[in-house]
C-alpha positions as CSV (number, residue, x, y, z in Angstrom):
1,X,0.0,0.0,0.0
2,X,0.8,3.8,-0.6
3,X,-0.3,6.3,0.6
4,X,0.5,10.1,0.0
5,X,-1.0,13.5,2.5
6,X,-2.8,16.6,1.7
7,X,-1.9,19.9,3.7
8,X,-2.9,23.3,3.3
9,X,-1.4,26.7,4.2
10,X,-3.0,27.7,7.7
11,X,-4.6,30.7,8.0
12,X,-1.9,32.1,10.7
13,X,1.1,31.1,8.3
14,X,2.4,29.0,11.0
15,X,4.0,26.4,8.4
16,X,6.4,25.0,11.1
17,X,3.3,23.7,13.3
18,X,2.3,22.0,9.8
19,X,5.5,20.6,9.3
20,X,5.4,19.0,12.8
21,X,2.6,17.7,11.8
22,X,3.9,16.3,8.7
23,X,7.0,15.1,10.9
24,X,4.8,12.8,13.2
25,X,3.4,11.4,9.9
26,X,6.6,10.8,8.1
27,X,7.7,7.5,9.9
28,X,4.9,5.6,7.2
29,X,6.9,6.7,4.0
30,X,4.9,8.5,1.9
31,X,5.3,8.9,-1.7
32,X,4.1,12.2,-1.9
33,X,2.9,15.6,-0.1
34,X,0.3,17.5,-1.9
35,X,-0.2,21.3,-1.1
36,X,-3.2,23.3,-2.0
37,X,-3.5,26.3,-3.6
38,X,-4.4,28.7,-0.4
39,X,-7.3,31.3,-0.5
40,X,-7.7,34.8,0.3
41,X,-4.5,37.7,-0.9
42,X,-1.3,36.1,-2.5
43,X,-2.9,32.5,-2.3
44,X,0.5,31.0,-4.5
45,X,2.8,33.1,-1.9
46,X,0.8,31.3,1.7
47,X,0.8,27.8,-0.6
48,X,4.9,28.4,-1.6
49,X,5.9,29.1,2.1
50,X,4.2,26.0,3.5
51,X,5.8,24.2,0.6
52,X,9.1,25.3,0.9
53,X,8.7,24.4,4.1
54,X,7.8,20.9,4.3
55,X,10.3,20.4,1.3
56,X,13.0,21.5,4.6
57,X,11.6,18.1,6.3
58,X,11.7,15.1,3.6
59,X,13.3,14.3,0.1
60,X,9.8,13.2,-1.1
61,X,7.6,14.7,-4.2
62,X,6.0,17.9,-2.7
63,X,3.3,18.6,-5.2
64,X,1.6,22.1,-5.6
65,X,-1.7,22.4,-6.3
66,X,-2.6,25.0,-8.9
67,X,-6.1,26.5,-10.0
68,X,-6.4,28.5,-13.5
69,X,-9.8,29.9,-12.5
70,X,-9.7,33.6,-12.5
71,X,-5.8,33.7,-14.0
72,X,-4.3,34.6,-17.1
73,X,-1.6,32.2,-18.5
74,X,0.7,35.3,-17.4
75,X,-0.7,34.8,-14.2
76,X,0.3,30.8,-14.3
77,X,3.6,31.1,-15.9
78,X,4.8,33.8,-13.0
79,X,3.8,30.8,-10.4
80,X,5.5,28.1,-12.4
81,X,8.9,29.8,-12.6
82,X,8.5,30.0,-8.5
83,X,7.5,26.4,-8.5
84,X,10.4,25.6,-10.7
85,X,12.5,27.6,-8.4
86,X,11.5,25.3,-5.7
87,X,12.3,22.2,-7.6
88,X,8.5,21.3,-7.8
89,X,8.2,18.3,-10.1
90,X,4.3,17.6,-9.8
91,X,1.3,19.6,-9.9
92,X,-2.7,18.8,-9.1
93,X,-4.3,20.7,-11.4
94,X,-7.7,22.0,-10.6
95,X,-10.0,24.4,-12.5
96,X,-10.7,25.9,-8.9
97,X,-14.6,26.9,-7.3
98,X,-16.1,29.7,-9.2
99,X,-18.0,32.2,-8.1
100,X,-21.8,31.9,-8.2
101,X,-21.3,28.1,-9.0
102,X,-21.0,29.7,-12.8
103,X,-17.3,29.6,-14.6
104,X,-16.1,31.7,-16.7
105,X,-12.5,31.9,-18.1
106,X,-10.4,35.3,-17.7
107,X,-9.2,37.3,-20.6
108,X,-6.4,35.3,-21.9
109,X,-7.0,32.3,-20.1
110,X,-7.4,28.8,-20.5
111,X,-10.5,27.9,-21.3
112,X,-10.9,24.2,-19.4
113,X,-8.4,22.1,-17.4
114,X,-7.9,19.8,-20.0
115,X,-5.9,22.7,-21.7
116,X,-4.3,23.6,-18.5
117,X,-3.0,20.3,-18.2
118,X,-1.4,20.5,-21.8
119,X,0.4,23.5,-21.0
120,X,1.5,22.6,-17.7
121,X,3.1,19.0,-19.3
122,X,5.0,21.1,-22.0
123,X,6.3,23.3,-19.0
124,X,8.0,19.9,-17.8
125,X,5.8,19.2,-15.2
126,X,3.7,15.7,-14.6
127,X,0.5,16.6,-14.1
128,X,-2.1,15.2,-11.3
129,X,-5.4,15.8,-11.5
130,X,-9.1,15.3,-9.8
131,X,-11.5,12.7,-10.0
132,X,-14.9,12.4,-8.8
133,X,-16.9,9.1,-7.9
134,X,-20.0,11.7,-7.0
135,X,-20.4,14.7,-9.7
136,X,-18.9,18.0,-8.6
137,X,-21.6,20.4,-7.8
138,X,-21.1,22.4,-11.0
139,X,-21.3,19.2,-13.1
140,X,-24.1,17.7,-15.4
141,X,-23.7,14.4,-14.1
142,X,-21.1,11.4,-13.5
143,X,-20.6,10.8,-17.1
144,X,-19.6,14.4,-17.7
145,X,-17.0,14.4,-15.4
146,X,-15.9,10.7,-16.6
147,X,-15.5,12.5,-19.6
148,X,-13.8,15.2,-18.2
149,X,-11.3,13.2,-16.8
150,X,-10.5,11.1,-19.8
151,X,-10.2,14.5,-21.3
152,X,-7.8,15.5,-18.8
153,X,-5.7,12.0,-19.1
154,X,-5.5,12.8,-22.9
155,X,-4.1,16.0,-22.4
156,X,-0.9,14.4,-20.0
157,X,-2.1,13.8,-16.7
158,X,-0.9,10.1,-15.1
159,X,-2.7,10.7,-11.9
160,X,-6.4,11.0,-10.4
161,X,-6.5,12.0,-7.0
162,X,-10.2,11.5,-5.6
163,X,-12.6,13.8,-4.1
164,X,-13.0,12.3,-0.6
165,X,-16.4,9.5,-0.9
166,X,-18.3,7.9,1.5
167,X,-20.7,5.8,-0.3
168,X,-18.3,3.4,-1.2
169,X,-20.5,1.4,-4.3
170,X,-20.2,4.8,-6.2
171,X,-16.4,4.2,-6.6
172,X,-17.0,0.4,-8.1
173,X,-19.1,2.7,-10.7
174,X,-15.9,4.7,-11.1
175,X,-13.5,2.0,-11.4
176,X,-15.4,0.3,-13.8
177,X,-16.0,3.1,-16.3
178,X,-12.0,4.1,-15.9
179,X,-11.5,0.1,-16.9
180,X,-14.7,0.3,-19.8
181,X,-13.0,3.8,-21.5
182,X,-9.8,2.3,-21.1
183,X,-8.1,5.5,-19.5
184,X,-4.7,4.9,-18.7
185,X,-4.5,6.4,-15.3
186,X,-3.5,5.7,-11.9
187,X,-6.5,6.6,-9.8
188,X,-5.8,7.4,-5.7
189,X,-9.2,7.7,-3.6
190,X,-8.7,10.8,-1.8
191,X,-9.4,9.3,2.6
192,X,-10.8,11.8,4.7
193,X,-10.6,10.6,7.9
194,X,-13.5,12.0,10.2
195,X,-12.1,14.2,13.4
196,X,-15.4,16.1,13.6
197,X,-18.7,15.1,11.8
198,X,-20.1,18.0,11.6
199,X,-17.1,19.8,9.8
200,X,-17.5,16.7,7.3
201,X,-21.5,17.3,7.0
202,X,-20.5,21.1,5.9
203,X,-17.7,19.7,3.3
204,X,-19.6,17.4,2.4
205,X,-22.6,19.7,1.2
206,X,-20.8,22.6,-0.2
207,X,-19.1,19.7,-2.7
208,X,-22.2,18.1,-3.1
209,X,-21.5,14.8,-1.4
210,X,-23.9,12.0,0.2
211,X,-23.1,11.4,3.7
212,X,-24.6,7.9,4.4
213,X,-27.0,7.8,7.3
214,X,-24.8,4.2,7.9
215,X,-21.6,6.7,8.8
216,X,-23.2,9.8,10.2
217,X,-24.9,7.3,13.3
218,X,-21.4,6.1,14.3
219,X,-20.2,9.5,15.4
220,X,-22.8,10.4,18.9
221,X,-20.3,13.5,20.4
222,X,-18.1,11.4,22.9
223,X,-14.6,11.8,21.9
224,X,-13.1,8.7,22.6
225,X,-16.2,6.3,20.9
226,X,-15.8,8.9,17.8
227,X,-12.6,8.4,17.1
228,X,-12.3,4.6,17.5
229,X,-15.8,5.4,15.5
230,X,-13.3,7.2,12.7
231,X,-10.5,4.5,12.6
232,X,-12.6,1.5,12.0
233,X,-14.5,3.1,9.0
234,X,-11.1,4.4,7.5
235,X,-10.0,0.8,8.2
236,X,-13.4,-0.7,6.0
237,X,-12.9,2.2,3.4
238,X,-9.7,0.9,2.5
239,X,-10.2,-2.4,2.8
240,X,-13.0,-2.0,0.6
241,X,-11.2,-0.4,-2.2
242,X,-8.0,-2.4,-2.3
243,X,-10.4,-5.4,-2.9
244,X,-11.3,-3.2,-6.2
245,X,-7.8,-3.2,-7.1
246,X,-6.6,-0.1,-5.3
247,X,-3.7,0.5,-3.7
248,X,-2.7,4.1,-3.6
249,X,-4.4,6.2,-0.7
250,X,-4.4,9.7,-0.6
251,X,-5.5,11.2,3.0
252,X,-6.6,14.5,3.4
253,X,-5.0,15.6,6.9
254,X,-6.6,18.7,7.6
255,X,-3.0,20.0,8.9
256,X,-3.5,17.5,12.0
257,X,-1.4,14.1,12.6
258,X,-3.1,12.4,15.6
259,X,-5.9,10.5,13.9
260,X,-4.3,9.5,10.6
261,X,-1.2,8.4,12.7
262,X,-3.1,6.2,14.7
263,X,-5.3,4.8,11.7
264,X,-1.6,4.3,9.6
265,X,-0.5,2.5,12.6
266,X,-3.1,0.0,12.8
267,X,-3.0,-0.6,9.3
268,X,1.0,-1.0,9.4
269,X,0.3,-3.7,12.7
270,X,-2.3,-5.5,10.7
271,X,0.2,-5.4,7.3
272,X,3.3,-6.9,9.7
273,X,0.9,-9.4,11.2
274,X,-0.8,-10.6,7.8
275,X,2.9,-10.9,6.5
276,X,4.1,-13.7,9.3
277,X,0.9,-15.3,8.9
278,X,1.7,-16.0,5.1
279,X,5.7,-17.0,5.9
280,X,4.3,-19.1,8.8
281,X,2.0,-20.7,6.4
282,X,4.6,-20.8,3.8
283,X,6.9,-22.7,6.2
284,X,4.5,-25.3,7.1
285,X,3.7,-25.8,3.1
286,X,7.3,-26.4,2.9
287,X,7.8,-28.8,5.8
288,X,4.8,-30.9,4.4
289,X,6.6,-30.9,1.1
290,X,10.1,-32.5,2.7
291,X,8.2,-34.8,5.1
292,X,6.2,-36.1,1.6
């Protein structure tokens, strides 16, 4: 298994509290850090800090995300030569939230991330992008963005990192149409693991995501019940999709370490246990074989 994390500039530019963070997490080997594109004034300058920074703590990919909405390609190519600066290999890029729900490109801007993604793999970068196994808010359905994405794939990106999903049949739907299209990319469901319900009821609704009633019943307000609550359904979500062939696991931190430490270090107890159960096993197959 792999897995990668998500962070995002804080709002009080403390990037060395994230980094801690980050440090606490490290020990599980990611493949790569992702960092998002931060909101409010100078967005790329709060998103390069924090990047720079975690760069300081690990020799890992530390991917920027990058949104063209309301940019020019001037606009892009000025944060590019900072990310190049930084020895940024990877970017995730995303069209970005629009305002009013309602997108519409900038004077002298890319039209759709499909484009983006062109430009951004002639500027030497491998490209990451979204995927959704529930339609984004502004879309007109699953098969739009399914096309979208194969779109996007087309156009040079090698990786799909998933909107977090908790309905879990609705990414069989999503593996299957990848496989029926034949789009050659490597898809990682994006884990969000759950430190507060009700911040995960508002994400969820502002992306337009289902919140089964199965997963919202777990979680009644004691501390201790919700998080052993939180690590046993990140345990089934992921055991779950590596039975549909996935193996690549993206988690969306939130900037904290505690929970996703302790739901890696299960998962790394149970992988070292499942592994001298199959050479125990092994070595009693082989004792049969010389006694025979």
């Amino acid at each position: 298994m792999r897995i990668s994390y998500e962070f995002f500039p804080p709002a009080d530019l403390d990037f060395k509290r994230v980094a801690r963070h980050f440090n606490e997490l490290k020990s599980f080997k990611p493949s790569f850090l992702s960092v998002t594109f931060g909101a409010g004034g100078s967005p790329e300058d709060k998103s390069l800090g924090l990047l720079k920074e975690l760069q300081a703590y690990t020799d890992v990919d530390v991917a920027a995300h990058l949104t063209l909405v309301g940019k020019s390609i001037d606009d892009i190519d000025a944060i590019i030569q900072k990310l190049k600066i930084l020895n940024v290999k990877t970017i995730v890029a995303i069209r970005g939230d629009s305002p009013n729900n309602l997108f519409v490109p900038v004077k002298k801007g890319f039209i759709n991330t499909s484009d983006f993604v062109a430009y951004l793999k002639r500027n030497g970068f491998e490209v990451c992008v979204s995927a959704y196994p529930e339609p984004h808010p502004e879309s007109e359905g699953f098969e739009f963005d399914l096309q979208l994405l194969q779109n996007k794939v087309e156009a040079g990106a090698s990786r799909a990192i998933t909107q977090f999903c908790f309905d879990l049949p609705k990414f069989d739907r999503l593996v299957e149409s990848i496989a029926k299209k034949n789009i050659n990319v490597k898809l990682i469901p994006g884990i969000m693991p759950v430190t507060s319900i009700k911040n995960i009821l508002r994400m969820a609704d502002r992306c337009g995501i289902g919140i089964p009633k199965s997963v919202t019943k777990r979680f009644r307000g004691n501390l201790s019940d919700d998080v052993k609550a939180a690590k046993e359904l990140c345990l089934e979500q992921i055991e779950y999709l590596q039975n549909l062939g996935l193996d690549d696991f993206h988690f969306y931190t939130l900037n904290r370490s505690d929970l996703t430490y302790s739901i890696l270090k299960e998962i790394k107890a149970n992988e070292i246990h499942e592994h001298k159960s199959r050479n125990a096993k092994s070595w009693q197959e082989e004792r049969i074989k010389i006694r025979n």
